[in-house]
N, C-alpha and C positions, 0 to 999 in steps of 0.2 A: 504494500500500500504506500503510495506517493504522494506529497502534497508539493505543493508550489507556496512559498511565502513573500510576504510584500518587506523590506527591510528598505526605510527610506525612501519608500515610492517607488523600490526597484524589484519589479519580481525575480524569486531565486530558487532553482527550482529544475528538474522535480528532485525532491529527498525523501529519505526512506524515514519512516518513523523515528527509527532509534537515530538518525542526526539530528531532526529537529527537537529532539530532546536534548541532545547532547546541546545545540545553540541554547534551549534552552537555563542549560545547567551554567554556560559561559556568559551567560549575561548579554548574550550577544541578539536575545527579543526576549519576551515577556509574554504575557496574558493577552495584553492588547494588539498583539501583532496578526495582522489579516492573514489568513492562509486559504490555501482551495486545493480541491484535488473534482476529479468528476464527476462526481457522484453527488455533491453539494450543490443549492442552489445557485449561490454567490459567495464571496469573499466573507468569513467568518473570522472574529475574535478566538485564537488557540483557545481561552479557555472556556469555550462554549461549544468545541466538538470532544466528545469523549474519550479519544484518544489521549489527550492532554490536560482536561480537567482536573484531576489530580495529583499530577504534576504541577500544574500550575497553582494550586490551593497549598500542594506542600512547599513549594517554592517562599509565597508570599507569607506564608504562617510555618513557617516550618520546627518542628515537635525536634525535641533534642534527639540527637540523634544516638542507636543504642550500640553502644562499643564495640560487638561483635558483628556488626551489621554491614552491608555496603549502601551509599546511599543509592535510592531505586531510581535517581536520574542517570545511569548508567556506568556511575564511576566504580568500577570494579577494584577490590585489596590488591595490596600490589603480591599476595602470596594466597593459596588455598583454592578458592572456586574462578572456574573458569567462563569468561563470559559468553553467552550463547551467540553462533555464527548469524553475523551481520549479513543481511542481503548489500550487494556493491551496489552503489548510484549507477542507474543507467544514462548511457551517452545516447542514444536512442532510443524510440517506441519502442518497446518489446512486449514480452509476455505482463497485464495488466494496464499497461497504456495503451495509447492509442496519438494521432497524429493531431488529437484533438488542444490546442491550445488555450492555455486559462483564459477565463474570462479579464476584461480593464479591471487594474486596480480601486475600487472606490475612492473618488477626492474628490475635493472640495467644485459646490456645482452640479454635482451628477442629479440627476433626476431622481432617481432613484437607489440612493446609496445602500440601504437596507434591504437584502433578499429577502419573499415573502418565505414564511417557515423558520426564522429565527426564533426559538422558544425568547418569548415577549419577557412571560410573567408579573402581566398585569397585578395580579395581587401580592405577590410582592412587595413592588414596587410601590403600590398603597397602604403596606401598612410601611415601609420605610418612608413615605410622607410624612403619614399619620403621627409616626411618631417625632420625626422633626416637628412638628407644630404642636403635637402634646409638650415634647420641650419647654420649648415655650410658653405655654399658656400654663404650665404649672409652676415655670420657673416666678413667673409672671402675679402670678397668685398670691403668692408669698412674699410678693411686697404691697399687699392690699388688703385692709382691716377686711375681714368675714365675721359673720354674724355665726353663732356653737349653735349647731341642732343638734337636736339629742336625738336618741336610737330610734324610737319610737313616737316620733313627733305629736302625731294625732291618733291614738288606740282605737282602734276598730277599724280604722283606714289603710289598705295597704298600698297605693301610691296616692299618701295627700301633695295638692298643689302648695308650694313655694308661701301663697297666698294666705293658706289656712293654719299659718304655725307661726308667720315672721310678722314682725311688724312694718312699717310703712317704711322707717329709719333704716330695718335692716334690709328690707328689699332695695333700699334707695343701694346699700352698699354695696350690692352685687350686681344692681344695675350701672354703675359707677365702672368697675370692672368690662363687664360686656361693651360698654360704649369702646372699652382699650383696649380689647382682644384683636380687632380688624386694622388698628393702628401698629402693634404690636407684628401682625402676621407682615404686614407691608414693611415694615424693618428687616423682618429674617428675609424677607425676598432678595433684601440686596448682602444682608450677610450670607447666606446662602449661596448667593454669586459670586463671593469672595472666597467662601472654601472651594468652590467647585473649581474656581481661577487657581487655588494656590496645590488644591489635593484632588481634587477629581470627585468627590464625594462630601458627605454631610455626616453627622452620629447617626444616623435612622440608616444610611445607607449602608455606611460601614459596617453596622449592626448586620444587615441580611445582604453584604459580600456584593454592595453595588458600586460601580463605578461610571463616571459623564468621561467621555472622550471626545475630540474636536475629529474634522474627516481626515486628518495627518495623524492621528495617535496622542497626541498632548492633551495634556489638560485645555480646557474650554480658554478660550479669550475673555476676559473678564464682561465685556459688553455681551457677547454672546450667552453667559454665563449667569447674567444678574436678567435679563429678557426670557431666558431658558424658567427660572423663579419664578417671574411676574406673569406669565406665559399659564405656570403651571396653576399658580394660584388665582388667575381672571376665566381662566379658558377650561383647567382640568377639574377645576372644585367652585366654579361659580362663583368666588370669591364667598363661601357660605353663606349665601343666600337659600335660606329656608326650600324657596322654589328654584332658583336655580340650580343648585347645587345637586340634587340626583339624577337632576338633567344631563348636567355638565358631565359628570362621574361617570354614569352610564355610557355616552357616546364617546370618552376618552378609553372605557372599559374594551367596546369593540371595536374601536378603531385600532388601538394598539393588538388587541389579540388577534384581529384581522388582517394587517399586514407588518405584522412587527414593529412597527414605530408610532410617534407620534406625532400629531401636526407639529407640533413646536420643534419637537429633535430634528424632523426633516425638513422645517423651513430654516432652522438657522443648523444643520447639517452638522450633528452631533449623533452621538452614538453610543448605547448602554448597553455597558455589558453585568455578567452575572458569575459569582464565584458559586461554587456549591453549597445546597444549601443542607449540608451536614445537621446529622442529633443537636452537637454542641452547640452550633449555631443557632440554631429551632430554641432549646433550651434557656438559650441566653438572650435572647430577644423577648421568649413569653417573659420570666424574670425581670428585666426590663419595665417590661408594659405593668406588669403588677408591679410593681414601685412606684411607676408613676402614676397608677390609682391608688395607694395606699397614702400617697404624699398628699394625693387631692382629698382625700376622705378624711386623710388625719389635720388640716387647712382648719375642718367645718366642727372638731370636735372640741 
């Protein structure tokens, strides 16, 4: 099995798995490096085809490694087991290829830079929103007097309204709040655009192993970066508007699982990719999210 890789715009190519590991191992591309072979629909992020997926998760997080072990990017002891017979790079089509040559590199411009079939992971990628704006708004919370309700507000009621247990004062205080949550969201839009400028990612993302990439592989341009945000938050969630917002949510839901992107990533021509989403990972994200309701519950007591 052969791929083609894109390195600086330049296709290189065709290699047998075990070299594009070994580039891998040398530092010489990454996760975010485009590669193809025939059978793909278009140029793909290494570590979104599963030949490389876990190699590239052990790469970026890599687990100490255990003394008697060789690492599984290929590097073999220099004494004891032998490493199994490499296939040679072919200088011609042969048996597995064909005369068929890769598709254009994706950059910047292209129409359609995202092949349809890219696993999207629309939900994912909403709850690593989600949680960037819980951030927020519980960080946010906590510089804001709250009114203590207690367990059992109204006995015999099992969801009483806001109304029937708070006074006028204390409602006034949480409505004081909501007026500065939609203020608050429009700040992290352009902090938001600053991490993605500086790291490629946000904490929600980081958390479920997401990364923004520009049509050259770098992090986003910061202009493209801080629009990407504001983009996200007008056009993907309504700016949460009551009625907007399941609208918005929804046609952001199948547009993305429908052709792998999104209006925004393909108009300013960006590109998300996805690390695995491993036990530990799954774990430490639900973790996470219960924190930050236990932060907002324990606020109100």
């Amino acid at each position: 099995m052969h791929f083609f890789i894109a390195i600086q715009g330049k296709k290189e190519g065709p290699l047998a798995e075990y070299r594009v590991l070994d580039y891998l191992r040398e530092g010489r591309i990454d996760g975010d490096t485009l590669a193809w072979r025939q059978d793909l629909p278009g140029w793909l992020p290494l570590r979104d085809l599963p030949q490389f997926a876990d190699s590239v998760e052990r790469l970026e997080n890599p687990p100490p490694p255990p003394a008697d072990e060789a690492d599984n990017l290929g590097a073999w002891p220099e004494t004891g087991a032998t490493p199994p017979a490499r296939e040679s790079e072919p200088t011609a089509p042969g048996p597995g290829l064909s005369d068929t040559s890769p598709p254009p590199i994706p950059a910047a411009g292209d129409e359609t830079p995202f092949p349809v079939g890219v696993r999207a992971r629309p939900l994912i990628r909403f709850w690593a929103r989600n949680f960037d704006y819980m951030i927020v708004t519980v960080t946010a919370l906590w510089f804001f007097e709250m009114p203590k309700i207690p367990p059992n507000p109204v006995p015999g009621k099992l969801f009483p309204m806001p109304q029937d247990y708070l006074s006028a004062e204390e409602l006034a205080l949480i409505d004081n709040y909501q007026r500065v949550v939609p203020l608050l969201i429009l700040a992290w839009t352009v902090l938001e655009g600053l991490l993605l400028h500086l790291w490629g990612t946000t904490p929600g993302k980081v958390l479920l192993g997401i990364r923004v990439r520009g049509a050259s592989g770098a992090t986003p341009p910061l202009r493209s970066a801080v629009l990407r945000s504001f983009f996200v938050w007008t056009v993907g969630f309504g700016m949460g508007i009551p009625i907007l917002c399941p609208v918005a949510m929804t046609l952001s839901f199948f547009v993305l699982a429908g052709t792998g992107t999104t209006l925004w990533d393909r108009k300013l021509e960006l590109r998300v990719s996805h690390a695995p989403l491993g036990a530990a990972r799954f774990l430490l994200a639900v973790a996470a999210f219960f924190l930050l309701m236990a932060l907002t519950i324990l606020k109100f007591q």
